[in-house]
N, C-alpha and C positions, 0 to 999 in steps of 0.2 A: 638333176641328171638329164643330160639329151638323149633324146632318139635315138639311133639306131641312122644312120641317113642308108635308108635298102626302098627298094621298088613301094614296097606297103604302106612305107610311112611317108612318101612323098607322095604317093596318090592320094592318102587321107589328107595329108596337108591341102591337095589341092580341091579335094574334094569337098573338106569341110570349110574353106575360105570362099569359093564359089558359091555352095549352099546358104551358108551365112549371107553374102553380099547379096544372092536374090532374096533373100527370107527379110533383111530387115531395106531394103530400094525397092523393092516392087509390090510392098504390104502383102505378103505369104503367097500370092500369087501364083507362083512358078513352083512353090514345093505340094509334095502331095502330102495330103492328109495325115495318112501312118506315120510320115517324115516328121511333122511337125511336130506330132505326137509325140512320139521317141526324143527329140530333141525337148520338149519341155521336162518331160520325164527325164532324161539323164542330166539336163541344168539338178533336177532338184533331188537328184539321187548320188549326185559327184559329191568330193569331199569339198567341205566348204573351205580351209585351206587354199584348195585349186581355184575357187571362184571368187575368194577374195582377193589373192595375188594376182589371176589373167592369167595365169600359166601352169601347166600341172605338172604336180609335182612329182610324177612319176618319169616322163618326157621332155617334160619342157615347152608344148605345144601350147599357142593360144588359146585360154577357153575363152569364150562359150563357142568357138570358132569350130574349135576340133569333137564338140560335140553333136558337128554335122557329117561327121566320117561316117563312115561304115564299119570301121573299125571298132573294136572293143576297145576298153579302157585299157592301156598296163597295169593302172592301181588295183582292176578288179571292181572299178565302183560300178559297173554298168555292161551288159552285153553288146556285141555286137547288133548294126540296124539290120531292125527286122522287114522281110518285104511283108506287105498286107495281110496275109491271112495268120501268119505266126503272130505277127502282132497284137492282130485280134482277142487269137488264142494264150497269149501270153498276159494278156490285161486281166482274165479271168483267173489266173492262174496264183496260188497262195504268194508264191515271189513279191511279184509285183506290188499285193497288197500288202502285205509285209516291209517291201522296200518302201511304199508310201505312209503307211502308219509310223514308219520311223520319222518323215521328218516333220508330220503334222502332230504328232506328240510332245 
């Protein structure tokens, strides 16, 4: 299934292809920390599905690309990015630990 082509999902396009292109050309340099964060956490929390074909299967968008948006998943695998101090608070939070014990199990 594709997107949707409306305002939201053309700014994450652009926002996670930009993100992406600094993160792996300028060795993480240019993203911030919580960013980086959340981007490895949702690589490892998407469906693998999505990340072994390059493209999810809910939209159609590039991953690991589109897991530089700000947006949420459609599938559901993952919230939307969080700014700094939600983040913080959300790493503590049963979720997260949860989402992560699922795939180191």
């Amino acid at each position: 299934m594709k997107a949707k082509k409306n305002w939201k999902n053309i700014k994450a396009y652009f926002q996670g292809n930009i993100r992406h292109w600094l993160y792996y050309h300028f060795h993480h340099r240019f993203i911030r920390e919580h960013i980086k964060e959340q981007y490895v956490f949702r690589t490892r929390v998407m469906r693998k599905s999505c990340y072994d074909n390059g493209t999810c299967d809910e939209c159609g968008c590039v991953t690991t690309n589109l897991q530089f948006a700000n947006k949420a998943c459609d599938g559901k695998c993952y919230p939307h990015m969080m700014n700094k101090e939600a983040w913080e608070w959300y790493k503590t939070a049963k979720t997260y630990k949860d989402a992560l014990g699922q795939i180191t199990s």
